[in-house]
PQR file of N, CA, C, O and H, with PARSE charges and radii, in Angstrom:
ATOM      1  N   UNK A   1       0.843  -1.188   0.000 -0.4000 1.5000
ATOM      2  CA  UNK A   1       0.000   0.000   0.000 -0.0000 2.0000
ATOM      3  C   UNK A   1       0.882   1.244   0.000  0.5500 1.7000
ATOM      4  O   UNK A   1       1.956   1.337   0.594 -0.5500 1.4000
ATOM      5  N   UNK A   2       0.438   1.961  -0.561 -0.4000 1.5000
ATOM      6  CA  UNK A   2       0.953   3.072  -0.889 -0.0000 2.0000
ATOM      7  C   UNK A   2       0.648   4.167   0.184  0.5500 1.7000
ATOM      8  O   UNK A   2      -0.464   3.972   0.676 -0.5500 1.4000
ATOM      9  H   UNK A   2      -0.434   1.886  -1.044  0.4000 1.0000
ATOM     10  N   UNK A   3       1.464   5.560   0.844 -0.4000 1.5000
ATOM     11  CA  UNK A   3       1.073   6.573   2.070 -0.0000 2.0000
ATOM     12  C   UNK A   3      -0.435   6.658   1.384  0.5500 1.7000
ATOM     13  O   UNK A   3      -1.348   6.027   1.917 -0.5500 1.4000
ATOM     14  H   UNK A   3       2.367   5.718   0.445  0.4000 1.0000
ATOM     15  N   UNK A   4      -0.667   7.397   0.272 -0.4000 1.5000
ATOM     16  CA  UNK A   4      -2.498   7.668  -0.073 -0.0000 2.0000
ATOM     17  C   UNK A   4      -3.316   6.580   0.207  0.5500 1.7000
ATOM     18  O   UNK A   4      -4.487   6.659   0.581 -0.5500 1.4000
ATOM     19  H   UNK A   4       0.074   7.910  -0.161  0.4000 1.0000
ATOM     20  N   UNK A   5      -2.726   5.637   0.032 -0.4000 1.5000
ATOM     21  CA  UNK A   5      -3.626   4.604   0.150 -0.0000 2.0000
ATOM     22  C   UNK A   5      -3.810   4.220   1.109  0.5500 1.7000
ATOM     23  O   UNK A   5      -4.928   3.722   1.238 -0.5500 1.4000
ATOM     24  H   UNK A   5      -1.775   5.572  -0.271  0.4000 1.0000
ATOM     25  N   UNK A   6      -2.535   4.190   2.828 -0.4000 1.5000
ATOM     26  CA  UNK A   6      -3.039   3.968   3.845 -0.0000 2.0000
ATOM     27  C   UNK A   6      -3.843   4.810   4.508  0.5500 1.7000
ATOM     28  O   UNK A   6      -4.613   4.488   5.412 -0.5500 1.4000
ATOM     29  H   UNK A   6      -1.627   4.595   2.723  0.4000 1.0000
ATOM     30  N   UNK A   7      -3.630   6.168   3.957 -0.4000 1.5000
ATOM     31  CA  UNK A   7      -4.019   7.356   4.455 -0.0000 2.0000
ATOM     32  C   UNK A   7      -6.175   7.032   4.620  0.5500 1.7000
ATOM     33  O   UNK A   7      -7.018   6.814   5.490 -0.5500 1.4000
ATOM     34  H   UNK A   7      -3.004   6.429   3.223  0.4000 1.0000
ATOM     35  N   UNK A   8      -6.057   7.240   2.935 -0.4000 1.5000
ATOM     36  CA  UNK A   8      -7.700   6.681   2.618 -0.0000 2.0000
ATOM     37  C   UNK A   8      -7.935   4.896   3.562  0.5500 1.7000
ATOM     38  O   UNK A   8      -8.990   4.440   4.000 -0.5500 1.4000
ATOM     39  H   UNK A   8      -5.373   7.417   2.228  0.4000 1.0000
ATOM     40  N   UNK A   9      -7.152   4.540   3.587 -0.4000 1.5000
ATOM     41  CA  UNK A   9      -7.762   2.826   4.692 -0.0000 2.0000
ATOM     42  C   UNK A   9      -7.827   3.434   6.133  0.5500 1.7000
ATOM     43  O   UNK A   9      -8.621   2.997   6.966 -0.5500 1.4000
ATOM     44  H   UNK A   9      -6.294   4.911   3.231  0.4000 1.0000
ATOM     45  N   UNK A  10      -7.146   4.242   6.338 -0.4000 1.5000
ATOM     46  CA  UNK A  10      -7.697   4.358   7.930 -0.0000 2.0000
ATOM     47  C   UNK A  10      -8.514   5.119   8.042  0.5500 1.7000
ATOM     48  O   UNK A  10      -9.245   4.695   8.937 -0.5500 1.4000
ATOM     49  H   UNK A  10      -6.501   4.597   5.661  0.4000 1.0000
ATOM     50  N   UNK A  11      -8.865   6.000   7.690 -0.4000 1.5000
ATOM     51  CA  UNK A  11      -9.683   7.036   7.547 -0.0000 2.0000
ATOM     52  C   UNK A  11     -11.395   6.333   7.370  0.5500 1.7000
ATOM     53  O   UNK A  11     -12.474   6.708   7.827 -0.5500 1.4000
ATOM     54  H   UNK A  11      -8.271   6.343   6.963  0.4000 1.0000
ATOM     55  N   UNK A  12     -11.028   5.235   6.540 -0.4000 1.5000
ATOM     56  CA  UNK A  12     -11.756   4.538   6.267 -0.0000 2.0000
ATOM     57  C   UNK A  12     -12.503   3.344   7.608  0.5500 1.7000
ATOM     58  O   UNK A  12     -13.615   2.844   7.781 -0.5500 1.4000
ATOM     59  H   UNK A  12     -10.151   4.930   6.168  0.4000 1.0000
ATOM     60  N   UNK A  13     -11.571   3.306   8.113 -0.4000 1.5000
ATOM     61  CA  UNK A  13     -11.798   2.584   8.874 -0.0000 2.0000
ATOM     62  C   UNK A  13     -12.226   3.265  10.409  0.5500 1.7000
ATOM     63  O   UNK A  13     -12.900   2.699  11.270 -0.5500 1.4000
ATOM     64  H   UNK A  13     -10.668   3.711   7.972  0.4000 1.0000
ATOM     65  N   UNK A  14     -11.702   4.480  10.477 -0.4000 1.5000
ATOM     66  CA  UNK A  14     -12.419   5.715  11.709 -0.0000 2.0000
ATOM     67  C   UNK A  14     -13.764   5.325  11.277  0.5500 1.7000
ATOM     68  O   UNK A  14     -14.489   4.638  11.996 -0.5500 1.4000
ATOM     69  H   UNK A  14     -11.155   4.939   9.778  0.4000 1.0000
ATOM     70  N   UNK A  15     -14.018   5.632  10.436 -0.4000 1.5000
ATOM     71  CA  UNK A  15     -15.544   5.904   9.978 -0.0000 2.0000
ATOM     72  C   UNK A  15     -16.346   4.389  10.175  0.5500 1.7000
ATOM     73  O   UNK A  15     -17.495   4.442  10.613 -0.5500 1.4000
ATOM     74  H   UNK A  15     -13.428   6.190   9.852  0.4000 1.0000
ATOM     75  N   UNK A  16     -15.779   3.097   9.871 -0.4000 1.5000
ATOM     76  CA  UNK A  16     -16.526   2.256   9.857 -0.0000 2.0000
ATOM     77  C   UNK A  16     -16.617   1.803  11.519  0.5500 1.7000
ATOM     78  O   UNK A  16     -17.763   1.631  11.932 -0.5500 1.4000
ATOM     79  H   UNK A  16     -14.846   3.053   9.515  0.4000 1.0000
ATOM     80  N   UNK A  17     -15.890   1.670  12.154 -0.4000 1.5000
ATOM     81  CA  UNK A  17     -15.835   1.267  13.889 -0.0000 2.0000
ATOM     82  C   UNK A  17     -16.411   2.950  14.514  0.5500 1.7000
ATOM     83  O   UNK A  17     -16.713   2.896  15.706 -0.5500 1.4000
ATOM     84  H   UNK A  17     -14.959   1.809  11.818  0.4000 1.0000
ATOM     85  N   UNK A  18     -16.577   4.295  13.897 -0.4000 1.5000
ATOM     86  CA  UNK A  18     -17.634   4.899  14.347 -0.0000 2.0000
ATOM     87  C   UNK A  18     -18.995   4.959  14.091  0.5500 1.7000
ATOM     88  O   UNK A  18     -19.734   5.806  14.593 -0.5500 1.4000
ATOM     89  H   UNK A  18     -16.332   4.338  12.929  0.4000 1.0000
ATOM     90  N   UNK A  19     -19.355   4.083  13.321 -0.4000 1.5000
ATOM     91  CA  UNK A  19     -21.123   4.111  12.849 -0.0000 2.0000
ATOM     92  C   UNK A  19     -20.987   2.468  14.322  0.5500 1.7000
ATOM     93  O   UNK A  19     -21.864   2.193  15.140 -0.5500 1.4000
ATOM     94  H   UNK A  19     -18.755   3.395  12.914  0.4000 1.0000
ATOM     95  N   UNK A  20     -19.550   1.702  14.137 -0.4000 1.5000
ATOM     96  CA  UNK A  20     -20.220  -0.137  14.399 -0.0000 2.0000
ATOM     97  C   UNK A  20     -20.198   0.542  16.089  0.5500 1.7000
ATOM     98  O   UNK A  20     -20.433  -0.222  17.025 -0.5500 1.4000
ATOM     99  H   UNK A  20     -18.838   1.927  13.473  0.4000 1.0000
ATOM    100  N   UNK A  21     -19.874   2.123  16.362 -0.4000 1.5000
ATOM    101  CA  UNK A  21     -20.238   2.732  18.178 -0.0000 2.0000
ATOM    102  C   UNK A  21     -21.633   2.850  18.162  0.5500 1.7000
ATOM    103  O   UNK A  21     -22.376   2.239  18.931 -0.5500 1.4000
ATOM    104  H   UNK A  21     -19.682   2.743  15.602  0.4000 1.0000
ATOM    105  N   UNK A  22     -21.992   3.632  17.291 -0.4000 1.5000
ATOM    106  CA  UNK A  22     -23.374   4.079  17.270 -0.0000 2.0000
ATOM    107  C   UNK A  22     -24.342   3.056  17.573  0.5500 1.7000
ATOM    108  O   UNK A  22     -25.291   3.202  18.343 -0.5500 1.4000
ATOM    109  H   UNK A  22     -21.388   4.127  16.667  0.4000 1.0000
ATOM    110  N   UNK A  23     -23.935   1.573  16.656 -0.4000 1.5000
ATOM    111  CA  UNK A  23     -24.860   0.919  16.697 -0.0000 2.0000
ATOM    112  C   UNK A  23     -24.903  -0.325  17.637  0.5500 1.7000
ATOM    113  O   UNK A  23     -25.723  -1.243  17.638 -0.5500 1.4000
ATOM    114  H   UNK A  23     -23.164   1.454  16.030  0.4000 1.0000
ATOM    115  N   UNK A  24     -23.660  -0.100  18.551 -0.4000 1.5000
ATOM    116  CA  UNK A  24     -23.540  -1.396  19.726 -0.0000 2.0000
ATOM    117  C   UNK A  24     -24.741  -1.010  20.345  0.5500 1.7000
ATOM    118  O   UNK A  24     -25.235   0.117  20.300 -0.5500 1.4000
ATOM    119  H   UNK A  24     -22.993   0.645  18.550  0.4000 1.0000
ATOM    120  N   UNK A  25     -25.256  -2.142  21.009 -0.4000 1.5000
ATOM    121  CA  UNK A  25     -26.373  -2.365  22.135 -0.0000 2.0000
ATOM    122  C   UNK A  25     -25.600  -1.825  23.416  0.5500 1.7000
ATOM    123  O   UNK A  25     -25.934  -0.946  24.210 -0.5500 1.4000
ATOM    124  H   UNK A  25     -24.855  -3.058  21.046  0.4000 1.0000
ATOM    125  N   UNK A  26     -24.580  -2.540  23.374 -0.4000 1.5000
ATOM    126  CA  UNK A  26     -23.826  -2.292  24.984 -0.0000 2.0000
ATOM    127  C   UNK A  26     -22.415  -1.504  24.993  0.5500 1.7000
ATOM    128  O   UNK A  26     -21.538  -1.541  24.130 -0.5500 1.4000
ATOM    129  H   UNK A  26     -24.308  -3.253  22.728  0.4000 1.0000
ATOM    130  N   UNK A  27     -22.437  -0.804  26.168 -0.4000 1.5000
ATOM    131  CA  UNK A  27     -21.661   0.221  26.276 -0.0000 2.0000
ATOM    132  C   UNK A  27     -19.983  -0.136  26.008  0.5500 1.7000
ATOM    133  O   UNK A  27     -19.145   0.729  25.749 -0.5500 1.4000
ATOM    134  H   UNK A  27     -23.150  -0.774  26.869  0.4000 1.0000
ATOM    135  N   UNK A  28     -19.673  -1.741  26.144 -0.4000 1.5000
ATOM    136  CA  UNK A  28     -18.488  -1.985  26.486 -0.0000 2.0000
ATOM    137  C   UNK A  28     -18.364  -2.237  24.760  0.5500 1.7000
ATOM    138  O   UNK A  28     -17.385  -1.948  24.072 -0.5500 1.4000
ATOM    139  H   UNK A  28     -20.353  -2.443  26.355  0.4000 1.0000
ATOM    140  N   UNK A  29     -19.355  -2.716  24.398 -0.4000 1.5000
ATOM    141  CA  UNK A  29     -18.559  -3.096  22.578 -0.0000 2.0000
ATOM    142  C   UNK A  29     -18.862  -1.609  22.118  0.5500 1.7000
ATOM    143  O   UNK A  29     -18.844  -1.704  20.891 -0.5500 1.4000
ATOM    144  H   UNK A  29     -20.150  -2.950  24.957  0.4000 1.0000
ATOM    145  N   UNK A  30     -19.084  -0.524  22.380 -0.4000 1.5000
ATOM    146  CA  UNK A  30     -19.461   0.857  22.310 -0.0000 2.0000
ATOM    147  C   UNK A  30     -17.807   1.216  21.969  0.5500 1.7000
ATOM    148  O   UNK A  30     -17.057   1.257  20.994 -0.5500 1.4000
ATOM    149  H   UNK A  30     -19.098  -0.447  23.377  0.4000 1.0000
ATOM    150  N   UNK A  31     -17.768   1.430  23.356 -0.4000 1.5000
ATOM    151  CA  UNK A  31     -16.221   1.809  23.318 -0.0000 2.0000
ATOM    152  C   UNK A  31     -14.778   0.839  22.858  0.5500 1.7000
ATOM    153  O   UNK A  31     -13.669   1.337  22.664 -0.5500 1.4000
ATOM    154  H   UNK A  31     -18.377   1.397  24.148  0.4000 1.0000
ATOM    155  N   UNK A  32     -15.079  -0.520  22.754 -0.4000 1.5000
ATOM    156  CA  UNK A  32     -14.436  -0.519  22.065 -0.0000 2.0000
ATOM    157  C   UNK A  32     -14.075  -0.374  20.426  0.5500 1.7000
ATOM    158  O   UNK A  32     -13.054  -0.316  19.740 -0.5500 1.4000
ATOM    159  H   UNK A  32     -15.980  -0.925  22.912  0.4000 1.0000
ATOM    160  N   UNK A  33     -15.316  -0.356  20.248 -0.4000 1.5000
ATOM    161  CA  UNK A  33     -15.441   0.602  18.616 -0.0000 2.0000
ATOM    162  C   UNK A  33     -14.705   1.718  18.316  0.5500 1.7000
ATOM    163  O   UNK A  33     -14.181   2.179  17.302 -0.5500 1.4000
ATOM    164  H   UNK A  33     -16.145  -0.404  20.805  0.4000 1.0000
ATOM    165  N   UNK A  34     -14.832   2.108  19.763 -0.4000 1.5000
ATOM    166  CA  UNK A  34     -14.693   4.016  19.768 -0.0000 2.0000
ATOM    167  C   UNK A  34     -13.125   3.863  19.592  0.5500 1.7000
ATOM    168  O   UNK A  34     -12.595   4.263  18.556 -0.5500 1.4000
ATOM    169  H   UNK A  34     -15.258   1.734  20.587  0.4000 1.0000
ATOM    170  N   UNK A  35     -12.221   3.151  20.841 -0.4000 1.5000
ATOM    171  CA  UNK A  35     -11.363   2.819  20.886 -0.0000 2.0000
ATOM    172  C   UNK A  35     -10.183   2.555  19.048  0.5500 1.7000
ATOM    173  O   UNK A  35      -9.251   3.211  18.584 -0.5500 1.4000
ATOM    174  H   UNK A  35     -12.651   2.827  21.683  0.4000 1.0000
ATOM    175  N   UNK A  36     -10.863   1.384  18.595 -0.4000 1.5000
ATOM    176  CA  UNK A  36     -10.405   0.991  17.348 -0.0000 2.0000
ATOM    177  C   UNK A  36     -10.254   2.200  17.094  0.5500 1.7000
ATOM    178  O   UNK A  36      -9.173   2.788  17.066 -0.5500 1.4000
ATOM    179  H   UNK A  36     -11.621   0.851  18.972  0.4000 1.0000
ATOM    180  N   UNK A  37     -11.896   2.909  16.780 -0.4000 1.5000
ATOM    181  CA  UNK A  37     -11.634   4.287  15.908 -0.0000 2.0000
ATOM    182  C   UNK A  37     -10.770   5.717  15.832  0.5500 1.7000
ATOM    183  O   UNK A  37     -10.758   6.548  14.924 -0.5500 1.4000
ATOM    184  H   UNK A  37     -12.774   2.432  16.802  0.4000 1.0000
ATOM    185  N   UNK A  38      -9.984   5.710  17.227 -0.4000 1.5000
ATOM    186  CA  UNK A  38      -8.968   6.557  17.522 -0.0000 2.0000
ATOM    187  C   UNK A  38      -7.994   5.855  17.238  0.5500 1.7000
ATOM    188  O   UNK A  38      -7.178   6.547  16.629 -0.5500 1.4000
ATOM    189  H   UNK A  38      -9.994   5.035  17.965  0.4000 1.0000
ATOM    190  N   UNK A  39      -7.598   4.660  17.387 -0.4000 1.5000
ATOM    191  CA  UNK A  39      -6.539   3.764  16.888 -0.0000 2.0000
ATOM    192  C   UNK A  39      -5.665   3.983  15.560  0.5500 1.7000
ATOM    193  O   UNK A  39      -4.504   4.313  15.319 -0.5500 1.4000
ATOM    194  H   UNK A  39      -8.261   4.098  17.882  0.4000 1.0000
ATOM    195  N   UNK A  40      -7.020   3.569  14.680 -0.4000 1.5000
ATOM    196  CA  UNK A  40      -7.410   4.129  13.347 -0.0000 2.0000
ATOM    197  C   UNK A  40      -6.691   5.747  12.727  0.5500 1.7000
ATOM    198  O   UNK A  40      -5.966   6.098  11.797 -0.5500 1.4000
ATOM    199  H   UNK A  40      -7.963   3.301  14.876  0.4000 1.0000
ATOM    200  N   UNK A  41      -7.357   6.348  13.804 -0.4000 1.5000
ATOM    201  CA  UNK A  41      -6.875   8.162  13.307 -0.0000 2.0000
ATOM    202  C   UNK A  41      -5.772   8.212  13.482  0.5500 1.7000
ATOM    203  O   UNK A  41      -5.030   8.426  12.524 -0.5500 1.4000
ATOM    204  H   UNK A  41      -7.946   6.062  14.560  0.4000 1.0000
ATOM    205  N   UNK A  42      -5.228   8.023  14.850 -0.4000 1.5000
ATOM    206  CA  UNK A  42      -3.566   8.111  14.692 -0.0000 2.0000
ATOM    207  C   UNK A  42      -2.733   7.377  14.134  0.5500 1.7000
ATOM    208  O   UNK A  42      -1.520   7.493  14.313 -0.5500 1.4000
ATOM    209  H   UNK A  42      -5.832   7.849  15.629  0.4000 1.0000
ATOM    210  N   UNK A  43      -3.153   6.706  13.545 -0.4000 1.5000
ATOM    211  CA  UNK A  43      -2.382   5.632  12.422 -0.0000 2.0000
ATOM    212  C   UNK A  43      -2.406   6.654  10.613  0.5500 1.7000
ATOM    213  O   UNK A  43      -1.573   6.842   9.726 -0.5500 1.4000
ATOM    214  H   UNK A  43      -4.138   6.611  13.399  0.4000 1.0000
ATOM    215  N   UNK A  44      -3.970   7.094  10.862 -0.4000 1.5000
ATOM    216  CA  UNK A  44      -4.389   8.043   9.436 -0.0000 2.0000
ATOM    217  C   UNK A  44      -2.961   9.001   9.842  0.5500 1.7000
ATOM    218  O   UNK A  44      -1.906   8.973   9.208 -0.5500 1.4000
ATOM    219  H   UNK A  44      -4.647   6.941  11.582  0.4000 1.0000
ATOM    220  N   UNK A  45      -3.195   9.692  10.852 -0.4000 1.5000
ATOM    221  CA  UNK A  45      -2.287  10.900  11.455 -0.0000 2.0000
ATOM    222  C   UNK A  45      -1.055  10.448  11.093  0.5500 1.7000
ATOM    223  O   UNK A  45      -0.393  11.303  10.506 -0.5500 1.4000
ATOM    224  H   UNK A  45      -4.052   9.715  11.367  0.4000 1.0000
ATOM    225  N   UNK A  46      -0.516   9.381  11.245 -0.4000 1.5000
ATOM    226  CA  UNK A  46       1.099   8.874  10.778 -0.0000 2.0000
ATOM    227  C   UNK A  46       1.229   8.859   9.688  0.5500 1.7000
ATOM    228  O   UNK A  46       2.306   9.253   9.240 -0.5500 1.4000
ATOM    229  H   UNK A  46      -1.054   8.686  11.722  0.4000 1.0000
ATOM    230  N   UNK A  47       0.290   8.442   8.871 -0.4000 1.5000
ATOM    231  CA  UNK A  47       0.690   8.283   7.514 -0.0000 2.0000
ATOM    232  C   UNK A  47       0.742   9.848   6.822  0.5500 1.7000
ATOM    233  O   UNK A  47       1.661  10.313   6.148 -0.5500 1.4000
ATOM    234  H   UNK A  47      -0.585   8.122   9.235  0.4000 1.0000
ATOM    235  N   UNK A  48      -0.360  10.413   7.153 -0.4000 1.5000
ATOM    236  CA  UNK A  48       0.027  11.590   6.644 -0.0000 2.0000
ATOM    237  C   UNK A  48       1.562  12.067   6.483  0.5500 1.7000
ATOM    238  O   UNK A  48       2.339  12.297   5.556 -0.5500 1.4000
ATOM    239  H   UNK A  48      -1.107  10.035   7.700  0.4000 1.0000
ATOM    240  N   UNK A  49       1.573  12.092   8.066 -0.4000 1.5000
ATOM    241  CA  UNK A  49       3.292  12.963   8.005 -0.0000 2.0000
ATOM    242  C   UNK A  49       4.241  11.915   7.044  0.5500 1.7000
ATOM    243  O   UNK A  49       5.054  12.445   6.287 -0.5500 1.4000
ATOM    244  H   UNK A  49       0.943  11.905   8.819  0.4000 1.0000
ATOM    245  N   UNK A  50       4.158  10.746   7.069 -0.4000 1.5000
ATOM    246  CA  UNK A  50       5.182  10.257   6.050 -0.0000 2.0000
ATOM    247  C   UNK A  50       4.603  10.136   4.670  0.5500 1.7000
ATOM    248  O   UNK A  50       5.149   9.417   3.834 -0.5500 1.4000
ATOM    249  H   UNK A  50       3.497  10.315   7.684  0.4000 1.0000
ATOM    250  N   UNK A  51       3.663  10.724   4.445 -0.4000 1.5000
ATOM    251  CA  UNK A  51       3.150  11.117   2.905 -0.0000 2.0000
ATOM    252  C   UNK A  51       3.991  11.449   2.430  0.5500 1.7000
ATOM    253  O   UNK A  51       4.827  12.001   3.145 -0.5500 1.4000
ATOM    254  H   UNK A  51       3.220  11.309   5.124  0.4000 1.0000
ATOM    255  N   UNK A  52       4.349  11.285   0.573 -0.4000 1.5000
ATOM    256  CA  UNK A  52       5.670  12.466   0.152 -0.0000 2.0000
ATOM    257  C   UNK A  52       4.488  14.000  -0.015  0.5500 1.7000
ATOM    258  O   UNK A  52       3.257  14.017   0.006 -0.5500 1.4000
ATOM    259  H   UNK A  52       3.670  10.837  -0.008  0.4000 1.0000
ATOM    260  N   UNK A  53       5.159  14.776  -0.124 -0.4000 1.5000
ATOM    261  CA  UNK A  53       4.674  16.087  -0.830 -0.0000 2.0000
ATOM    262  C   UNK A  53       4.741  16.310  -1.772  0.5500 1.7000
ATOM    263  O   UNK A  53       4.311  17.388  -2.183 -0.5500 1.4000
ATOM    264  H   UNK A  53       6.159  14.763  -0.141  0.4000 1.0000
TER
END
């Protein structure tokens, strides 16, 4: 995978473990959705900076 391309997969993936928060029944698979989904961003956040320009 290419930096754009991890960039767009995590980003991608914030978004999918934040709808699978919305839609847990229970608070504990809630957060760990939520969890993944910050996981996720600062991983998006890394790739950025090693993006080329």
């Amino acid at each position: 995978m290419t930096s754009g391309n991890d960039v767009a997969y995590f980003r991608r993936r914030v978004a999918q473990e934040q709808q699978r928060a919305l839609a847990a029944c229970e608070v504990a698979i809630r957060r760990l959705h939520l969890d993944l989904a910050a996981r996720y961003a600062a991983r998006a956040e890394e790739a950025e900076r090693h993006a080329p320009a």
